[in-house]
C-alpha positions in Angstrom: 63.3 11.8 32.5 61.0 10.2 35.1 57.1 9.7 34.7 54.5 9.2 37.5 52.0 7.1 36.1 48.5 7.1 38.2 46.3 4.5 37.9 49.7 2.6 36.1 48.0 -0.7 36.9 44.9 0.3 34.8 44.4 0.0 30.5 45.9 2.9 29.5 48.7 2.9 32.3 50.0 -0.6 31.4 50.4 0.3 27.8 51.4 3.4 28.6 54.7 2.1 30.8 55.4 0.0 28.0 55.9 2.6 25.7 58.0 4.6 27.8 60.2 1.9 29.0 61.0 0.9 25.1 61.5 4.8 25.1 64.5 5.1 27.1 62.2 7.1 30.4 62.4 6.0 33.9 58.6 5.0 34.6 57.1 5.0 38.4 53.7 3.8 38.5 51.2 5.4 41.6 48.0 3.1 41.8 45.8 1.2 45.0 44.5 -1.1 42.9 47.0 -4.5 42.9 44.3 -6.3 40.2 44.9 -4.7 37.7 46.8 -5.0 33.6 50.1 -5.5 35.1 49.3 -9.0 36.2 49.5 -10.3 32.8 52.8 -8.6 31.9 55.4 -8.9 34.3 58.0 -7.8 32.6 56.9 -4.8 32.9 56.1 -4.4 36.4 60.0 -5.6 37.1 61.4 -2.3 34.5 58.9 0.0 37.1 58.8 1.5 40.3 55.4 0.5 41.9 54.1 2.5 44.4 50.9 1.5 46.3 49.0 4.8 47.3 46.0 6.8 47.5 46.0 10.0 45.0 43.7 12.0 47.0 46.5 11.9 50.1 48.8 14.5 49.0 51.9 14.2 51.6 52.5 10.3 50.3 52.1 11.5 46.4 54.4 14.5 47.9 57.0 11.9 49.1 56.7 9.5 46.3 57.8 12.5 43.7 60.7 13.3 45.6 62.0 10.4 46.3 61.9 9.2 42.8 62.8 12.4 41.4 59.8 12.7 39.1 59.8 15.0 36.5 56.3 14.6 35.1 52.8 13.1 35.6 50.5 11.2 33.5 47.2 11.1 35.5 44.4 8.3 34.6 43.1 7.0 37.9 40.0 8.1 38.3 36.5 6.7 39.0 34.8 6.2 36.4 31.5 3.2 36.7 28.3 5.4 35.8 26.0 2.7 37.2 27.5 2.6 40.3 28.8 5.9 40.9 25.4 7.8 40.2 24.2 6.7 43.5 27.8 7.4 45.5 28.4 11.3 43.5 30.5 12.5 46.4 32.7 9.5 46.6 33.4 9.7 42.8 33.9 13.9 43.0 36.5 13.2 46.4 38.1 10.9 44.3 38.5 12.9 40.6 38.7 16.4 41.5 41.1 16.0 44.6 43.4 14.0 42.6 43.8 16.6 39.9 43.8 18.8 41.9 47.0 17.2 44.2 49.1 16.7 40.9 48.3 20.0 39.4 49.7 21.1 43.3 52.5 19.5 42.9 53.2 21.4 39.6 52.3 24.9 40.7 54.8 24.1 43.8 57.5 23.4 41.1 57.8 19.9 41.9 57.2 18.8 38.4 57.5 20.6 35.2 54.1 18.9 33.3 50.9 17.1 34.5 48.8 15.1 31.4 45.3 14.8 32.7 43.1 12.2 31.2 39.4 13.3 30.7 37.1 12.0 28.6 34.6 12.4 25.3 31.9 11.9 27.3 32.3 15.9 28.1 30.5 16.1 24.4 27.6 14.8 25.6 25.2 13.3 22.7 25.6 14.4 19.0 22.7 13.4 16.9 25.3 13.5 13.6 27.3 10.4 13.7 29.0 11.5 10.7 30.2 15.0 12.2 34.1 14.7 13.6 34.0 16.7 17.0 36.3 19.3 17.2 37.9 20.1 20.6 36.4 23.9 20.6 32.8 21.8 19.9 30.2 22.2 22.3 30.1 20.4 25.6 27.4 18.8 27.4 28.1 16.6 29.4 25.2 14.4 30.8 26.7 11.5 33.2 28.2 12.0 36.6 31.3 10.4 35.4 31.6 12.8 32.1 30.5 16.3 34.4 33.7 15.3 37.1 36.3 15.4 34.5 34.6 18.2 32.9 35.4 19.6 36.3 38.7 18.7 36.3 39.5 20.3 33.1 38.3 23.4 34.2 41.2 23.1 37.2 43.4 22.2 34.6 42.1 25.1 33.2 42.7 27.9 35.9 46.1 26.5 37.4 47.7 27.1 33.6 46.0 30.7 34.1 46.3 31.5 37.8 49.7 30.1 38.1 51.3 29.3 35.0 51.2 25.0 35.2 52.3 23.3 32.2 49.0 20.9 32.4 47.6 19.3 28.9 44.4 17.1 28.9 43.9 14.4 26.6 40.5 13.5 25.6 40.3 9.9 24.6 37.2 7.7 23.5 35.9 4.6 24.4 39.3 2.6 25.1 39.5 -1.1 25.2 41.7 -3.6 25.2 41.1 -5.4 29.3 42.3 -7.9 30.0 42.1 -8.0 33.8 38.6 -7.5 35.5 36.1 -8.6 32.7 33.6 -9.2 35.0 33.0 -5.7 35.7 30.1 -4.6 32.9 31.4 -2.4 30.5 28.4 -0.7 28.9 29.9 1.8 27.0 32.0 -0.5 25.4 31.5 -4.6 25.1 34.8 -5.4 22.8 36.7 -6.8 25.2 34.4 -8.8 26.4 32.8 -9.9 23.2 36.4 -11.1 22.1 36.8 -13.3 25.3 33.4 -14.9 24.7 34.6 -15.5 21.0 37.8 -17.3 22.1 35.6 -19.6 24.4 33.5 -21.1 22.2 30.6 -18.7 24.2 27.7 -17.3 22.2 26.8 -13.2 22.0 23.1 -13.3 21.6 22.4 -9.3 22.7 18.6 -8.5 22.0 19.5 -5.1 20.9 22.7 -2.8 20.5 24.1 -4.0 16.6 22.8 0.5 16.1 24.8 1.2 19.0 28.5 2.9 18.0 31.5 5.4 18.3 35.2 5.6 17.6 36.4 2.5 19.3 39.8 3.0 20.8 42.5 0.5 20.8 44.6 1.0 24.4 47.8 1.0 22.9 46.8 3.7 20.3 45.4 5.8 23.0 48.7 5.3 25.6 50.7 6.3 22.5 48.4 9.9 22.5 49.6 10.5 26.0 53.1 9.5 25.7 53.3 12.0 22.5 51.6 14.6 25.1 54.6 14.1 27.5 57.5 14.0 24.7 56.3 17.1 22.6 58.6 19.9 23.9 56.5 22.9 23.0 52.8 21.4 22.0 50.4 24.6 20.5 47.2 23.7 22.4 46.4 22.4 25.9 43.5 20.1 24.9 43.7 17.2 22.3 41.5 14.3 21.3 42.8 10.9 21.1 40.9 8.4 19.2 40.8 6.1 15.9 39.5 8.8 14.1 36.8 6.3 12.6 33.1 5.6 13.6 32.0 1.7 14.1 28.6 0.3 14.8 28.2 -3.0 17.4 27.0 -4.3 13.8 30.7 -3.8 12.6 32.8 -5.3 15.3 30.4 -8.4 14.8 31.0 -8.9 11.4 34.9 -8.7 11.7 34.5 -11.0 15.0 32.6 -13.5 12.8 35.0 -13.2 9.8 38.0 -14.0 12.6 35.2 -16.9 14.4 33.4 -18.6 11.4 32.0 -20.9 13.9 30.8 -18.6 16.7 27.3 -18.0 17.4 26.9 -13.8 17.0 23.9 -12.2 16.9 22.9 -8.4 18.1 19.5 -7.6 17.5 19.2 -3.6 16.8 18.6 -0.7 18.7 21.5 0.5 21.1 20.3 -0.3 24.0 21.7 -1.1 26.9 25.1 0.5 25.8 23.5 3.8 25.2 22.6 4.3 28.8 26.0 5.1 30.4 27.6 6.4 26.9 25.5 8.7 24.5 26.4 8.0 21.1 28.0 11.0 19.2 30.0 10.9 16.0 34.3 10.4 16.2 36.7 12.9 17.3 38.5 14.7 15.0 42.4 14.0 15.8 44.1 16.3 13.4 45.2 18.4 16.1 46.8 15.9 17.6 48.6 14.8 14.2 49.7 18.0 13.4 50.5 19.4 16.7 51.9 16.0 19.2 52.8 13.7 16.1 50.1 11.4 17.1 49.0 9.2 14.4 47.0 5.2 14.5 48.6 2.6 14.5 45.2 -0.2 14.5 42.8 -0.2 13.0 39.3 -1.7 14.1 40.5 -5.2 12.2 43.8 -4.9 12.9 42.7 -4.1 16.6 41.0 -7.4 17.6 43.6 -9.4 15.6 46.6 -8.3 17.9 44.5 -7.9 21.1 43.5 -11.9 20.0 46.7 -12.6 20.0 47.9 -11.4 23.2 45.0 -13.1 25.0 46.4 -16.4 23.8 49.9 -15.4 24.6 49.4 -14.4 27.8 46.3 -16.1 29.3 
């Protein structure tokens, strides 16, 4: 079996590969970004086929398919910055919807037999019950410009499984984390990464607010573990899954496990949930039973467990 990965050279991608590699599947990764996860395990990028490309130009994705004999795709590249992309909508629509809309082409021309879309639980918009699992048939609302294209792209997901019978699943996943490459992009919907790094360096977190801020944190691997479940279930009952911890976690939380692992560093979050609220509302965690029951998914970190091994690799492969 061969997997096109898009956006290989991103989080989920990286972790991803890995999996399937240890799996046995012949892995070719599709991304334009060369700074990117892979850098820091190249063992990895020598078990792939990389392939430098655009996904909105469909004859080179076209090409790259057949000539590797691809049976699948796994689609994550995307764009995704809220604060930047608000002002640049058509550049972030070009980019999402023609994508999906190339691999889910390439399925209904029988080049492929499945395409796993990556969306996003930012289609939920904001729950005021942080206690209340979100279903997948829950309500959507989707309030950024990020969260409303994938919302999009599910609904061509949507009508290529009706109109012409593509085997396309989306997976849902919620606030990943885990970077290791690009940390000086500003991740406001979710600071662990980066509150790990300044841990390990000796730097202080003073935030003036945020310690209110929260959501089911989730752990990269975990997540690329959803998707590579999606792609191995023969027969999977639903199109749509979450993928998440299946846990909720304040700011306040992860600060008190970071201090627990740095009994030296200087933490301190002041409440409120501001600024992370602005490009993520806060809603209560997905409910991941479907996934469970229907793909076999099931945790493997949890939030302690989570910052101890991403820790570690950081000092094993910085």
């Amino acid at each position: 079996m061969s997997v096109l990965i898009t956006g290989v050279n991103g989080l989920v991608g990286l972790h991803l590969a890995k999996i399937l590699i240890d799996e046995g599947w012949d892995v070719v990764g599709y991304d334009n970004n060369r700074k990117g996860e892979l850098a820091f395990y190249p063992e990895v990028e020598k078990k792939i086929k990389v392939v430098w490309g655009d996904i909105t130009q469909f004859p080179h994705l076209l090409e790259t398919v057949e000539r590797h004999g691809v049976d699948a795709i796994v689609h994550l590249a995307s764009l995704r910055n809220e604060v930047v992309y608000k002002a640049l909508p058509g550049e972030l629509f070009r980019v999402n919807i023609t994508g999906t809309q190339n691999v889910l082409d390439l399925a209904r021309m029988g080049k492929i037999r499945r395409v796993v879309l990556a969306t996003t639980a930012a289609i939920y918009g904001l729950k005021d019950d942080f206690s209340q699992f979100i279903l997948e048939d829950a309500s959507q609302n989707p309030v950024g410009i990020y969260a409303n294209s994938k919302a999009m792209c599910e609904s061509l997901v949507r009508a290529y499984r009706n109109v012409y019978g593509v085997d396309g699943m989306v997976i849902r996943p919620s606030r990943v984390w885990g970077r290791m490459a690009n940390l000086d992009t500003l991740e406001f919907g979710n600071p662990l990464s980066s509150f790990v790094y300044k841990a390990m360096k000796g730097e202080p977190i003073r935030d003036k607010s945020g310690a209110d801020f929260g959501g089911d944190f989730s752990y990269a691997p975990d997540v690329a573990y959803g998707f590579y479940r999606a792609l191995a279930t023969e027969k999977p009952a639903h199109w749509v899954y979450n993928i998440g911890p299946g846990e909720f976690y304040r700011l306040s939380e992860v600060a008190d496990v970071l201090r627990s692992l740095f009994p030296k560093a200087a933490i301190s979050i002041g409440p409120g949930m501001e600024p992370y609220v602005t490009q993520s509302p806060v809603r209560g965690p997905l409910d991941i039973g479907r996934a469970k029951k229907d793909l076999g998914y099931k945790v493997g970190y949890g939030l302690r467990e989570s910052l101890e091994h991403f820790i570690k690799t950081v000092r094993s492969r910085s």
